[in-house]
N, CA, C and O atoms as a GROMACS GRO file, in nm:
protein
  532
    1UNK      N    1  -9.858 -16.412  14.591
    1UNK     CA    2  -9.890 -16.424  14.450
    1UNK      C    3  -9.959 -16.557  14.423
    1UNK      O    4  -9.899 -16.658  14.461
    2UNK      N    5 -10.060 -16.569  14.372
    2UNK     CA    6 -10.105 -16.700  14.324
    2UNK      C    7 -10.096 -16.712  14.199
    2UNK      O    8 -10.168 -16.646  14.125
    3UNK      N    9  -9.984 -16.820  14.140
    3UNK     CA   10  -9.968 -16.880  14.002
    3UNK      C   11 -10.103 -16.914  13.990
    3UNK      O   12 -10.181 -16.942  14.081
    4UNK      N   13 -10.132 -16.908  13.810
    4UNK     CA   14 -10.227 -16.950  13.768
    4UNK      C   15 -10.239 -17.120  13.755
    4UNK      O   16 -10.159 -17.187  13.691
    5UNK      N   17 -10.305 -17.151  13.798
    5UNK     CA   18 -10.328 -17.328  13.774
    5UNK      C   19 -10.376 -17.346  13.647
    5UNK      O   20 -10.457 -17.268  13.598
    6UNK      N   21 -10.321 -17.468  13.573
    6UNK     CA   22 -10.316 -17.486  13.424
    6UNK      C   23 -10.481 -17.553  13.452
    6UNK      O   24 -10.520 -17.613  13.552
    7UNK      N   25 -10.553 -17.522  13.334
    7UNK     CA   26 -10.714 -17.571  13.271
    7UNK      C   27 -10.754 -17.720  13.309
    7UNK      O   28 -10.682 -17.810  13.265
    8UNK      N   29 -10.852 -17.750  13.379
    8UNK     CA   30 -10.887 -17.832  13.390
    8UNK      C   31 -10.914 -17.918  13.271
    8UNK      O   32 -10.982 -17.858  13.188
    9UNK      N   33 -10.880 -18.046  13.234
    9UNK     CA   34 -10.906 -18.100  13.127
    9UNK      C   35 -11.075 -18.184  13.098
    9UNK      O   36 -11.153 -18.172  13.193
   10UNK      N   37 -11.105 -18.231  13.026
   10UNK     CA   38 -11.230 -18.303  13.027
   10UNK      C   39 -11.185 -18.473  13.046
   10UNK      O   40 -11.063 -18.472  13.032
   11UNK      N   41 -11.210 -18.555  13.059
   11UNK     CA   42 -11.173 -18.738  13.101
   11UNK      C   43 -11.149 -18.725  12.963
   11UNK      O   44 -11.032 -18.758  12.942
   12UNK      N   45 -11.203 -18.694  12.864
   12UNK     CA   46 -11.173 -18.694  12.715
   12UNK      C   47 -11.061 -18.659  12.610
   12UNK      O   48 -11.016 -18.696  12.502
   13UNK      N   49 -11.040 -18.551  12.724
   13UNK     CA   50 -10.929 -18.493  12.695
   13UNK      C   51 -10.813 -18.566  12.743
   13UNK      O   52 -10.714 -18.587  12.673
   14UNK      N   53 -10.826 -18.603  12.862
   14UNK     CA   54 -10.698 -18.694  12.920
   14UNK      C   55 -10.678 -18.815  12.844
   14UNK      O   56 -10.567 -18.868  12.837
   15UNK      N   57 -10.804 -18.870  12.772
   15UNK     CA   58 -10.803 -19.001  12.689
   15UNK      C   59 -10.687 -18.984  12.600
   15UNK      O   60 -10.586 -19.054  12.603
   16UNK      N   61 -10.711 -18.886  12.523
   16UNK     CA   62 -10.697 -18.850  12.386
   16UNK      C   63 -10.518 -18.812  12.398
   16UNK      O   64 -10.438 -18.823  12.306
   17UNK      N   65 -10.491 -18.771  12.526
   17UNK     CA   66 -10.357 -18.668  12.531
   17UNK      C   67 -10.268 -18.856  12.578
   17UNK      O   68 -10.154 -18.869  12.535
   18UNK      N   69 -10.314 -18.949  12.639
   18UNK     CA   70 -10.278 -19.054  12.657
   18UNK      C   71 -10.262 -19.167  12.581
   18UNK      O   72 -10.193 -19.266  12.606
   19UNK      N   73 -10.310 -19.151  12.515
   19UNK     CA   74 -10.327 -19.210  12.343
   19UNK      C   75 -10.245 -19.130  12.245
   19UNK      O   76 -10.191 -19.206  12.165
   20UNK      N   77 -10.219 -19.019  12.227
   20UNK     CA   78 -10.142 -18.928  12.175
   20UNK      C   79  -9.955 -18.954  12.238
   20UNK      O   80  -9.864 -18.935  12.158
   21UNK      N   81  -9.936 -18.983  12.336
   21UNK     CA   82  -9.835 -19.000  12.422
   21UNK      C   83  -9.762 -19.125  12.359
   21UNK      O   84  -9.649 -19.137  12.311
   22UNK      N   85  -9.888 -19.233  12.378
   22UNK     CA   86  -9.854 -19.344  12.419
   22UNK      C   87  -9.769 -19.388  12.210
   22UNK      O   88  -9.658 -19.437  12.187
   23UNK      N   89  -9.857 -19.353  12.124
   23UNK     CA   90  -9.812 -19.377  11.975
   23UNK      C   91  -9.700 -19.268  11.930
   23UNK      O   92  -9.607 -19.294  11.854
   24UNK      N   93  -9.727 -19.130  11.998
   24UNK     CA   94  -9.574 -19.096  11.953
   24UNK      C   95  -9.459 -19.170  12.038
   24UNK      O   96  -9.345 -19.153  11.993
   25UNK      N   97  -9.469 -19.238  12.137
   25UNK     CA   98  -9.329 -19.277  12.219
   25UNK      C   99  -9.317 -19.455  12.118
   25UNK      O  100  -9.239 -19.543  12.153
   26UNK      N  101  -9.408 -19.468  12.005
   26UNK     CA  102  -9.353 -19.619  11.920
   26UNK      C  103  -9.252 -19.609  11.824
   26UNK      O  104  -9.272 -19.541  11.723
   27UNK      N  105  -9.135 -19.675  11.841
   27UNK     CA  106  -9.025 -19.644  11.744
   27UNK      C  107  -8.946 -19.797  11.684
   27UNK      O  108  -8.894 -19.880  11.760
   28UNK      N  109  -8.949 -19.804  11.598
   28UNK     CA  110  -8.946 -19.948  11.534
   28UNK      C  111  -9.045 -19.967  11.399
   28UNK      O  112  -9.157 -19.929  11.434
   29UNK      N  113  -9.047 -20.000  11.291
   29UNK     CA  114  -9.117 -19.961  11.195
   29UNK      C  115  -9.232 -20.139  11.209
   29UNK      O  116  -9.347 -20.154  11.168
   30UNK      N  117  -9.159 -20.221  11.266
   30UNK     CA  118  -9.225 -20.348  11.266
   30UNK      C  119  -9.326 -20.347  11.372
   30UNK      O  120  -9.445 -20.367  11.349
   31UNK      N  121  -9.260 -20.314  11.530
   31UNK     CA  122  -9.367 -20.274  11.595
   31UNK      C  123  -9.470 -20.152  11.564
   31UNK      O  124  -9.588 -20.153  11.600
   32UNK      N  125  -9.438 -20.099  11.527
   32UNK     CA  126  -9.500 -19.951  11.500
   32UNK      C  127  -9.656 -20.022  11.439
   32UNK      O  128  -9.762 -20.005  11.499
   33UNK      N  129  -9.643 -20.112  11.294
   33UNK     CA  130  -9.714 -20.150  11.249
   33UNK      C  131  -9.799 -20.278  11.321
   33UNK      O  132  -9.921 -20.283  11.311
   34UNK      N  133  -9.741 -20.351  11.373
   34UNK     CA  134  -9.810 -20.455  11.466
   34UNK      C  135  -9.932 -20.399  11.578
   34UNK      O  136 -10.046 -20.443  11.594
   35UNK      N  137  -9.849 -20.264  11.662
   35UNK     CA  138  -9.945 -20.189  11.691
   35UNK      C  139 -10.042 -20.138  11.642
   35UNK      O  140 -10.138 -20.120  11.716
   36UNK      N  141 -10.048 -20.113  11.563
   36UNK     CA  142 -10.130 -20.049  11.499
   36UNK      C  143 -10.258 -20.146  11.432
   36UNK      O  144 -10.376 -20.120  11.451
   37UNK      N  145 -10.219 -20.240  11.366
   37UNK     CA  146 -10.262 -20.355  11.343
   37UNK      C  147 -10.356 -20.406  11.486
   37UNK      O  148 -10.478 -20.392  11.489
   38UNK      N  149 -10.296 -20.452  11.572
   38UNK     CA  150 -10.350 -20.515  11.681
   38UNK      C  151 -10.425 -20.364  11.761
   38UNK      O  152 -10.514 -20.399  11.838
   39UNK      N  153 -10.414 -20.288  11.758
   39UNK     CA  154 -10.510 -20.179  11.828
   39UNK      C  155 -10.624 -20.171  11.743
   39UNK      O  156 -10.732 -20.168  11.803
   40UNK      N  157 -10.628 -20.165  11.610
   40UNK     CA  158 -10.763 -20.153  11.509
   40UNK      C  159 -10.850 -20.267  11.544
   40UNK      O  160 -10.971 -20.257  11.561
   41UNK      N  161 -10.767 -20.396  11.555
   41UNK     CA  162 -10.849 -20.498  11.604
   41UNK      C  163 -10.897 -20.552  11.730
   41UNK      O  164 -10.989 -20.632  11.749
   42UNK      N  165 -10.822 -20.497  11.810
   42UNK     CA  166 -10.868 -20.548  11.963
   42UNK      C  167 -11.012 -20.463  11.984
   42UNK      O  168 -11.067 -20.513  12.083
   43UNK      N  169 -11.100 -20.349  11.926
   43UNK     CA  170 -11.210 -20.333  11.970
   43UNK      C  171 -11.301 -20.464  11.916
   43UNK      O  172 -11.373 -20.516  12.000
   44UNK      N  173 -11.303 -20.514  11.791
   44UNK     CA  174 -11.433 -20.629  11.764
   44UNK      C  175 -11.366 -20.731  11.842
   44UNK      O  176 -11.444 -20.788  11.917
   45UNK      N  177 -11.229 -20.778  11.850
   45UNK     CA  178 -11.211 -20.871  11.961
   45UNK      C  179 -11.284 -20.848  12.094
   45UNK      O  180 -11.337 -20.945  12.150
   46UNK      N  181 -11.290 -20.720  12.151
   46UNK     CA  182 -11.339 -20.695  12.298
   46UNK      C  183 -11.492 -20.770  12.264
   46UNK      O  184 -11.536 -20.876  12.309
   47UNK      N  185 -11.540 -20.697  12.191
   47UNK     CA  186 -11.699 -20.724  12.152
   47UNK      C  187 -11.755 -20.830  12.141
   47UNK      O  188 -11.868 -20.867  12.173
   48UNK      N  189 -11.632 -20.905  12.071
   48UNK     CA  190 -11.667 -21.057  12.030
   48UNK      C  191 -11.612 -21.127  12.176
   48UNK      O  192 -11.699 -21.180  12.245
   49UNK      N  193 -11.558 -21.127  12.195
   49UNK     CA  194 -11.508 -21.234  12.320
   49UNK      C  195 -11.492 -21.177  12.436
   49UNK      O  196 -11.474 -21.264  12.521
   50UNK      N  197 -11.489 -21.047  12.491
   50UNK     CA  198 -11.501 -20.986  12.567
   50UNK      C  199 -11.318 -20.959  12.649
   50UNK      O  200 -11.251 -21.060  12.671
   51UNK      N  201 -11.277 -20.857  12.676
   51UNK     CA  202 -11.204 -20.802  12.744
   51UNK      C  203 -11.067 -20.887  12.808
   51UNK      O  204 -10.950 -20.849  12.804
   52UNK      N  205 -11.108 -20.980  12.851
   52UNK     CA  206 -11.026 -21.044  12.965
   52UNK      C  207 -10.963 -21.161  12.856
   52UNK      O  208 -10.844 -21.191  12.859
   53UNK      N  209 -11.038 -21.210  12.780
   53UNK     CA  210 -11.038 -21.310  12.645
   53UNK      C  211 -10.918 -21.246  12.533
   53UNK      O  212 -10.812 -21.284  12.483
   54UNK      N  213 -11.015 -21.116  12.529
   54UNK     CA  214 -10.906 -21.028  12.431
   54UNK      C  215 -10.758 -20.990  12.444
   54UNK      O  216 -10.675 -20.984  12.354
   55UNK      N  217 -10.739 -20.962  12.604
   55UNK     CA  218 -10.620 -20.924  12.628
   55UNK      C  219 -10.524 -21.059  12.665
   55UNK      O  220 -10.402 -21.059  12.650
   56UNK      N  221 -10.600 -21.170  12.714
   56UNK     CA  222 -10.512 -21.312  12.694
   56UNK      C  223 -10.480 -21.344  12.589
   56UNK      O  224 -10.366 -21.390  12.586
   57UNK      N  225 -10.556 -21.340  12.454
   57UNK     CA  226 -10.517 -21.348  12.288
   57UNK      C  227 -10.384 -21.279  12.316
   57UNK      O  228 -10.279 -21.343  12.324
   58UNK      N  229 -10.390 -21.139  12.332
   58UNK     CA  230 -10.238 -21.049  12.258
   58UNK      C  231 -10.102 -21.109  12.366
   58UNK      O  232  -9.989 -21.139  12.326
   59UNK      N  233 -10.142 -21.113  12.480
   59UNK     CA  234 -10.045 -21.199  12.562
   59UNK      C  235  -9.970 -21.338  12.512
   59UNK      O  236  -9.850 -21.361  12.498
   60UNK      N  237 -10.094 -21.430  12.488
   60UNK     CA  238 -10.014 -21.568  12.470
   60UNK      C  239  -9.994 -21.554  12.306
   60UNK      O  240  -9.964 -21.661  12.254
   61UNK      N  241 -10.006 -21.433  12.210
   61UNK     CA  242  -9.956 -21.455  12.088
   61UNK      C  243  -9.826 -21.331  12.077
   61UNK      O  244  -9.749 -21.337  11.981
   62UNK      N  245  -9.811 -21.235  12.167
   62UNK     CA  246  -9.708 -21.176  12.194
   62UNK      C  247  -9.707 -21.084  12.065
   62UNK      O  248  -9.619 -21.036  11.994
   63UNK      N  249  -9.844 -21.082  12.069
   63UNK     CA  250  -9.861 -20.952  11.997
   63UNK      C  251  -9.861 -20.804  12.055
   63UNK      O  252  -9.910 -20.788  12.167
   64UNK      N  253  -9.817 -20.711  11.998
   64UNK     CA  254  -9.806 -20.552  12.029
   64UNK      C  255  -9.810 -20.543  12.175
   64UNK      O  256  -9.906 -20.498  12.238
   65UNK      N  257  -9.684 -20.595  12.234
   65UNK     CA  258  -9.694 -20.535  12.424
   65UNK      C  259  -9.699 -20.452  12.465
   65UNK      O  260  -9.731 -20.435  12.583
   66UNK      N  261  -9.661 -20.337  12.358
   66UNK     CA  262  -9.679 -20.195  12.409
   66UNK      C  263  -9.799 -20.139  12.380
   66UNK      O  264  -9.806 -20.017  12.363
   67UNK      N  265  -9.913 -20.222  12.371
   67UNK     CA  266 -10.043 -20.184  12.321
   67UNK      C  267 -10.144 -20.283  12.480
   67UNK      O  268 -10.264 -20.258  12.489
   68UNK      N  269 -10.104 -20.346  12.547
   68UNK     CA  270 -10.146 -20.400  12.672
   68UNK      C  271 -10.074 -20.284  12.769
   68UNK      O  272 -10.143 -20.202  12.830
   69UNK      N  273  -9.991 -20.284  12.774
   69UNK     CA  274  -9.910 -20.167  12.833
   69UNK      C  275  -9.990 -20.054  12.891
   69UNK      O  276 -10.024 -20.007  12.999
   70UNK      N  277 -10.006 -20.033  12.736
   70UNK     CA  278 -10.092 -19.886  12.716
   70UNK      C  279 -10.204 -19.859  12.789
   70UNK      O  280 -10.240 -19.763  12.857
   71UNK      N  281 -10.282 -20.032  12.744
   71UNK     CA  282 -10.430 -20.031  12.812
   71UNK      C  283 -10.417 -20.019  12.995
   71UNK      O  284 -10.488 -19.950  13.069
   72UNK      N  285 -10.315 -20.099  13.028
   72UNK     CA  286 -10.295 -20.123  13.184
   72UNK      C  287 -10.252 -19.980  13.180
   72UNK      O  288 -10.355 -19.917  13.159
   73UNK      N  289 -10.191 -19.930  13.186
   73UNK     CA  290 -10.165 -19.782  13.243
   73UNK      C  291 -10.246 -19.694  13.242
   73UNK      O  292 -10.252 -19.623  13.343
   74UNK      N  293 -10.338 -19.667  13.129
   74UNK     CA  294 -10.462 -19.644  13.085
   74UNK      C  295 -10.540 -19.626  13.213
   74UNK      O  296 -10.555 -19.520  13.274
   75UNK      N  297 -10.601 -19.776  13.255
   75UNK     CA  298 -10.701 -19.771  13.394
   75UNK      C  299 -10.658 -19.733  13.497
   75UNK      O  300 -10.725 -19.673  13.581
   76UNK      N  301 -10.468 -19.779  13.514
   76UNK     CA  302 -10.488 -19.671  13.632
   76UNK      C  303 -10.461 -19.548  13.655
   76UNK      O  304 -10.404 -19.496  13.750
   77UNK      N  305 -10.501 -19.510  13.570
   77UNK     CA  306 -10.556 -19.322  13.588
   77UNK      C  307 -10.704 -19.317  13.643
   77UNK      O  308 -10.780 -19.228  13.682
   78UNK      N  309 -10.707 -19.421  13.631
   78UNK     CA  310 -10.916 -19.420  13.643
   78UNK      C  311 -10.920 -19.396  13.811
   78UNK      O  312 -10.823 -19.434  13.878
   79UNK      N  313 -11.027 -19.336  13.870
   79UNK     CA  314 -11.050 -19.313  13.984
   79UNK      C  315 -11.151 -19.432  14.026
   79UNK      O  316 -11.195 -19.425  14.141
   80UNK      N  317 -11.182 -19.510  13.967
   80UNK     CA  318 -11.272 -19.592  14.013
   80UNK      C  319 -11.178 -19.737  13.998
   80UNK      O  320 -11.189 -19.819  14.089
   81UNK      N  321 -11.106 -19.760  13.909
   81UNK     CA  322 -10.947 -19.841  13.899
   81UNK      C  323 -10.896 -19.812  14.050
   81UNK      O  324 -10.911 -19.908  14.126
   82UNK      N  325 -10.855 -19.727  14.089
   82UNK     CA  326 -10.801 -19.684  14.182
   82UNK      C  327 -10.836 -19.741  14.312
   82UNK      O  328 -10.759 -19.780  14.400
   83UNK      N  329 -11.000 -19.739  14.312
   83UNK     CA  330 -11.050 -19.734  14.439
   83UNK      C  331 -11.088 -19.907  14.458
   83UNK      O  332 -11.104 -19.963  14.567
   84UNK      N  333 -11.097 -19.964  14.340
   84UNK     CA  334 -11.087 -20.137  14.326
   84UNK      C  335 -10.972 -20.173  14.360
   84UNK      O  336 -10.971 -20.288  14.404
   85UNK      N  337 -10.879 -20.127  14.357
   85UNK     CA  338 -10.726 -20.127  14.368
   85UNK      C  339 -10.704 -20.204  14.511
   85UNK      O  340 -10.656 -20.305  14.563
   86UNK      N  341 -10.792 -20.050  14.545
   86UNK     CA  342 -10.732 -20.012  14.707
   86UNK      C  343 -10.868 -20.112  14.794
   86UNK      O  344 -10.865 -20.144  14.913
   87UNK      N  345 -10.964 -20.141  14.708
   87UNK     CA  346 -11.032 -20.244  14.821
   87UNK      C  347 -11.001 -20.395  14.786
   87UNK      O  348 -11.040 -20.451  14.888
   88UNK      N  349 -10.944 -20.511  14.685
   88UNK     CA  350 -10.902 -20.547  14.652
   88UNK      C  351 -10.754 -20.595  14.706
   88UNK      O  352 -10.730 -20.704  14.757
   89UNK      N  353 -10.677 -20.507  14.687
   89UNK     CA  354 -10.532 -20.484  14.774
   89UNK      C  355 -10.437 -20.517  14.659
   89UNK      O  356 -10.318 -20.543  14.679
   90UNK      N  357 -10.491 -20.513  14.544
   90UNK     CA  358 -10.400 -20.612  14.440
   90UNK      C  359 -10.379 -20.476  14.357
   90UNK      O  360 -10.464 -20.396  14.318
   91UNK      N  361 -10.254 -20.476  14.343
   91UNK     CA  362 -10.169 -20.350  14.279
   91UNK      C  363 -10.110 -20.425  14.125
   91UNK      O  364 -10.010 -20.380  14.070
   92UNK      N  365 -10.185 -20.541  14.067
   92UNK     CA  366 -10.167 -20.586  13.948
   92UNK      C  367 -10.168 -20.536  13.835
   92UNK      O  368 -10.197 -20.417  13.836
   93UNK      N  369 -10.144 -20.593  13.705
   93UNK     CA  370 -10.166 -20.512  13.590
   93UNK      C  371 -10.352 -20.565  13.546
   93UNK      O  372 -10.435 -20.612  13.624
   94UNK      N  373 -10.363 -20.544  13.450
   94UNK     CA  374 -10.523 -20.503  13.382
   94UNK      C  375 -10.563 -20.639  13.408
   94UNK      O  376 -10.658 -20.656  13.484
   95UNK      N  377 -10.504 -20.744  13.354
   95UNK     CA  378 -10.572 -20.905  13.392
   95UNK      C  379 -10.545 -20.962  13.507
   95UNK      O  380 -10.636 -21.031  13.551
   96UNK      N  381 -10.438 -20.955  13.578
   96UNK     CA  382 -10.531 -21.000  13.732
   96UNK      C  383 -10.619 -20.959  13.783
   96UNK      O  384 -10.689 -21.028  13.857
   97UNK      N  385 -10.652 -20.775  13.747
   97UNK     CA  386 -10.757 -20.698  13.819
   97UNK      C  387 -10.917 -20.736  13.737
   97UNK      O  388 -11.028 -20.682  13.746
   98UNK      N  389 -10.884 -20.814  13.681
   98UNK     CA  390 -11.014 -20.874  13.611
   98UNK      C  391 -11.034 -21.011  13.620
   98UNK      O  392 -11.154 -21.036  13.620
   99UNK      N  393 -10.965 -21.107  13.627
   99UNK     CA  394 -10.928 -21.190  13.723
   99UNK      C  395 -10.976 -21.189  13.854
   99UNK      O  396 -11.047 -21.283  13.893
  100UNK      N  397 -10.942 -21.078  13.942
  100UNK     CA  398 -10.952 -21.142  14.083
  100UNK      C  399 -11.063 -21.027  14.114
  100UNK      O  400 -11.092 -21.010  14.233
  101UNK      N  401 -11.124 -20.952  14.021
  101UNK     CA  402 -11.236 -20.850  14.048
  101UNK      C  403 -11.352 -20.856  14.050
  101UNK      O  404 -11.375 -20.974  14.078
  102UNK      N  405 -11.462 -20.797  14.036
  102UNK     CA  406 -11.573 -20.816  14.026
  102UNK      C  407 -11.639 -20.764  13.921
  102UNK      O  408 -11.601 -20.673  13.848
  103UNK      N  409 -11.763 -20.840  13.914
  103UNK     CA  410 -11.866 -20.761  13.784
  103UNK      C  411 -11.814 -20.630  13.736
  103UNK      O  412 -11.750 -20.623  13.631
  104UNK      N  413 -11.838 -20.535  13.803
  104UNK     CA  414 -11.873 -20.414  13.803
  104UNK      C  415 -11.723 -20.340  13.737
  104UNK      O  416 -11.718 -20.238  13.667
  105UNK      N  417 -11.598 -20.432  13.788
  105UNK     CA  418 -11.508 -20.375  13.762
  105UNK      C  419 -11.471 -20.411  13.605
  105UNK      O  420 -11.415 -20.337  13.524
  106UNK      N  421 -11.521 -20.550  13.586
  106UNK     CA  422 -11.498 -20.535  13.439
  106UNK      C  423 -11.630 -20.521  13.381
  106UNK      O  424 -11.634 -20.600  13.286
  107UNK      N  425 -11.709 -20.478  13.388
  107UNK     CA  426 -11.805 -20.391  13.311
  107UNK      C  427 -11.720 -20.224  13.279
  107UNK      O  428 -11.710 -20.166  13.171
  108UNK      N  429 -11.680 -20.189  13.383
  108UNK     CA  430 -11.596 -20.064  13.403
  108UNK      C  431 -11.434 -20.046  13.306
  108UNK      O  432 -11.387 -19.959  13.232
  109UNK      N  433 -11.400 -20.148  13.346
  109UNK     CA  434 -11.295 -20.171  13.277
  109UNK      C  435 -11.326 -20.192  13.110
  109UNK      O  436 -11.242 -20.140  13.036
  110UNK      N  437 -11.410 -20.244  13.062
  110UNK     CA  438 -11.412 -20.274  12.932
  110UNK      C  439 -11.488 -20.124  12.848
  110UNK      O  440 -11.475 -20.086  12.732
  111UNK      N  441 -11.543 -20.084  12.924
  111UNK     CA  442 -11.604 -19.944  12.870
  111UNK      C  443 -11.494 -19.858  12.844
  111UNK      O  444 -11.445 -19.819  12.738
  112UNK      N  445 -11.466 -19.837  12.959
  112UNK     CA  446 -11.299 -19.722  12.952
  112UNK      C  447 -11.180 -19.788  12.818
  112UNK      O  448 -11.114 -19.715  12.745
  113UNK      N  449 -11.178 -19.944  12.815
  113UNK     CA  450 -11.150 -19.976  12.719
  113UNK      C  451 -11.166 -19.889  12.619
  113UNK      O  452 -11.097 -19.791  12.590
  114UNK      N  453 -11.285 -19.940  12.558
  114UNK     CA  454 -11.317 -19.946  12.459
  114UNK      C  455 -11.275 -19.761  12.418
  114UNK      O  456 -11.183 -19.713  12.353
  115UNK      N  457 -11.383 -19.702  12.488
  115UNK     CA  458 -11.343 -19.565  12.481
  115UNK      C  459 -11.219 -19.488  12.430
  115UNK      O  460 -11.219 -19.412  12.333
  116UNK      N  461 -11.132 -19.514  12.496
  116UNK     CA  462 -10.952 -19.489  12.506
  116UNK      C  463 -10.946 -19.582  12.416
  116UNK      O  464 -10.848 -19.531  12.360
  117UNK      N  465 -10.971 -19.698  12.338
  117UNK     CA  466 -10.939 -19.760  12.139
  117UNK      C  467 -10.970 -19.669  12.086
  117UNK      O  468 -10.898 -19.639  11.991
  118UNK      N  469 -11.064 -19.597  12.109
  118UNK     CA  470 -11.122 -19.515  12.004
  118UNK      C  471 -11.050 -19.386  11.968
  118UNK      O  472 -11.093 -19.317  11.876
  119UNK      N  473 -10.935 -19.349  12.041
  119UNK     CA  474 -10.866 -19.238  12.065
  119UNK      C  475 -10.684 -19.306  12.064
  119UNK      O  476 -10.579 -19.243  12.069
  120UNK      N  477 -10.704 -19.429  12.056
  120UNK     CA  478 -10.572 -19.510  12.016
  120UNK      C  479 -10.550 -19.564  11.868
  120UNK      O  480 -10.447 -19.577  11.802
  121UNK      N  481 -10.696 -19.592  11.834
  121UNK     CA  482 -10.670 -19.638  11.680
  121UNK      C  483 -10.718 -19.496  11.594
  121UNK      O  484 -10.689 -19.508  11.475
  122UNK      N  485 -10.766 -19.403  11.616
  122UNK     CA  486 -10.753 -19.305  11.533
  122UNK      C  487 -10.626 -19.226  11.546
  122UNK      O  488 -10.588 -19.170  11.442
  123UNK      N  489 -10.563 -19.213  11.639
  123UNK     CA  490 -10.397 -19.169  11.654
  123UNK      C  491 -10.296 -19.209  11.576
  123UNK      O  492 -10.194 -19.150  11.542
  124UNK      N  493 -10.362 -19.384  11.538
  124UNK     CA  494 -10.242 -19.460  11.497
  124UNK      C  495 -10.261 -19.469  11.355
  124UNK      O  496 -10.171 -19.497  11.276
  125UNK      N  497 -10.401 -19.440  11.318
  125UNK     CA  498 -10.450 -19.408  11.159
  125UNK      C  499 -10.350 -19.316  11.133
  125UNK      O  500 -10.268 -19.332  11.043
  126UNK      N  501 -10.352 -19.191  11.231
  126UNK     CA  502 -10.328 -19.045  11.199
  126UNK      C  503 -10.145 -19.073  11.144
  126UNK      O  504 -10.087 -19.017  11.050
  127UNK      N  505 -10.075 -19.206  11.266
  127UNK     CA  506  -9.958 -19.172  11.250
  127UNK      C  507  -9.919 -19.254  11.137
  127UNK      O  508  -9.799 -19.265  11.113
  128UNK      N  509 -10.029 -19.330  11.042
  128UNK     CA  510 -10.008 -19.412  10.918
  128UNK      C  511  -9.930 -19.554  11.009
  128UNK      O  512  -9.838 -19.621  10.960
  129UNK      N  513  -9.958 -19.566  11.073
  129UNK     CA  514  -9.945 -19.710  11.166
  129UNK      C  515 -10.044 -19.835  11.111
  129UNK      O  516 -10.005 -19.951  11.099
  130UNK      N  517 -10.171 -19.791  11.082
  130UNK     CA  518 -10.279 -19.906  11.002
  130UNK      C  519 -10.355 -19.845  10.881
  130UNK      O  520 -10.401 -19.732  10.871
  131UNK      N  521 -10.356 -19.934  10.804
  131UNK     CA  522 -10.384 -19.933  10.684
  131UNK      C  523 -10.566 -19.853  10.706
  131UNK      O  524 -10.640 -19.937  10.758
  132UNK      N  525 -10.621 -19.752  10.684
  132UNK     CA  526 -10.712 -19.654  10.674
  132UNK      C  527 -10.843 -19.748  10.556
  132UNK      O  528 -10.935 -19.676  10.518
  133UNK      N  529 -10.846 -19.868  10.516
  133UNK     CA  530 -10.894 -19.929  10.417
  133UNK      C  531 -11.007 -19.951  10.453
  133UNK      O  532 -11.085 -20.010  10.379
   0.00000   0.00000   0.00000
């Protein structure tokens, strides 16, 4: 008998279902909102100061950790995350691998960023997490 294998998804789809995951598992009404807050803003932060800048801001101000979290778990789903990983040897979270990486990886890295915000801060609109203004 061959079970049917469940639908291949689109990378878009995996964005979206990971971003969907990641804001229903926020419970706390203070974090809830901090997240939400700090996810609307970390895309013009990326833009403006770029990636590696951005994610040291939310670190040394200990803003929304479960929103760095998100992002580091995020890339490594990535198959090209993966394969920097594995030539590299460094099994780190998102800023050492930008840190001790190359061009290409944070060119890579900040795209997929950005992308997956775009499917994190409309989630968090959706869950009334940031103010829609």
């Amino acid at each position: 008998m061959n079970a049917k294998s469940p639908p291949k998804q689109t990378w878009e789809q995996q964005r979206a279902k990971h971003a969907w995951d990641t804001v229903s598992k926020l419970t706390g009404d203070k974090e809830r909102k901090e997240f939400g807050t700090q996810a609307k803003k970390l895309p013009v932060r990326i833009l403006t100061s770029g990636l590696g800048p951005s994610l040291a801001f939310l670190r040394a101000k200990k803003y929304a950790p479960e929103l760095s979290k998100a992002l580091n778990d995020w890339i490594k789903e990535c198959a090209w995350a993966k394969r920097a990983t594995e030539t590299s040897g460094a099994d780190a979270d998102l800023m050492q691998k930008i840190i001790h990486g190359d061009a290409e990886f944070l060119r890579l890295a900040t795209d997929e960023c950005m992308a997956y915000l775009q499917w994190l801060v409309r989630f968090a609109e959706a869950a009334d997490l940031v103010d829609t203004e």
